[in-house]
N, C-alpha and C positions, 0 to 999 in steps of 0.2 A: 216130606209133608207137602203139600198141598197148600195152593195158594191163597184159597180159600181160608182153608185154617189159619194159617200165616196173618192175615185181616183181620179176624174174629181175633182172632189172641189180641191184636195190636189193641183193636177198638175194645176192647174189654180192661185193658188194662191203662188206657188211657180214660177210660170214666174210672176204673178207681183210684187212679192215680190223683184224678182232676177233685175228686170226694172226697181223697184222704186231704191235700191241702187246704182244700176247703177247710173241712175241722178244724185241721191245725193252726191255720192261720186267723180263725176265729177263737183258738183256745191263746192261744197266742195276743193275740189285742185284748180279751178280757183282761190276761192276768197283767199285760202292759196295764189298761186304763184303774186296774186297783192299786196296782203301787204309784203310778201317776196323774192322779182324778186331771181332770180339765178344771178350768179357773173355778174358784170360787171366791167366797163374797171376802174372802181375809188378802186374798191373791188380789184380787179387783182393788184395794181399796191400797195396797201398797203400790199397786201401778200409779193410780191417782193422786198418792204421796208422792211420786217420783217424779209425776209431772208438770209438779207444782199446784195440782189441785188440790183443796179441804174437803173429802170425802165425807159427805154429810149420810145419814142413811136411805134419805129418800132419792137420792143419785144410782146409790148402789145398785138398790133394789132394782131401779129401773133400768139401771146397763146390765143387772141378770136377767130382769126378765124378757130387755130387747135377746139380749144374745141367747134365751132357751127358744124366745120365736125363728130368729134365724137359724137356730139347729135341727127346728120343725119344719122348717121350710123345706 
């Protein structure tokens, strides 16, 4: 074979190699983030029990809706 060829194989099978992980590693964190959601407002307010705060719900609301801005960010 040819060196040419030898290149073109490499570089072909390094983008699908690079496209197969991709997918995977995005099919991958979906099914992680449904069995393990990120905080929310039950999660939030037992943190705030813990640390010695009385989680009222206009607290909450507003350390959810800081921390969806900072995930926009």
């Amino acid at each position: 074979m040819s060196t040419f060829v030898v290149v073109i194989i490499a570089i072909i099978a390094l983008l699908v190699g690079a496209a197969g992980g991709f997918f995977l590693a995005r099919k991958y964190m979906q099914d992680y983030f449904k069995k393990n959601p990120p905080v929310n407002e039950d999660m939030l307010r037992m943190m705030m029990m813990s640390m010695g705060q009385k989680p009222s719900e206009k607290k909450v609301r507003q350390m959810m809706q800081q921390m969806k801005n900072q995930g926009d960010k």
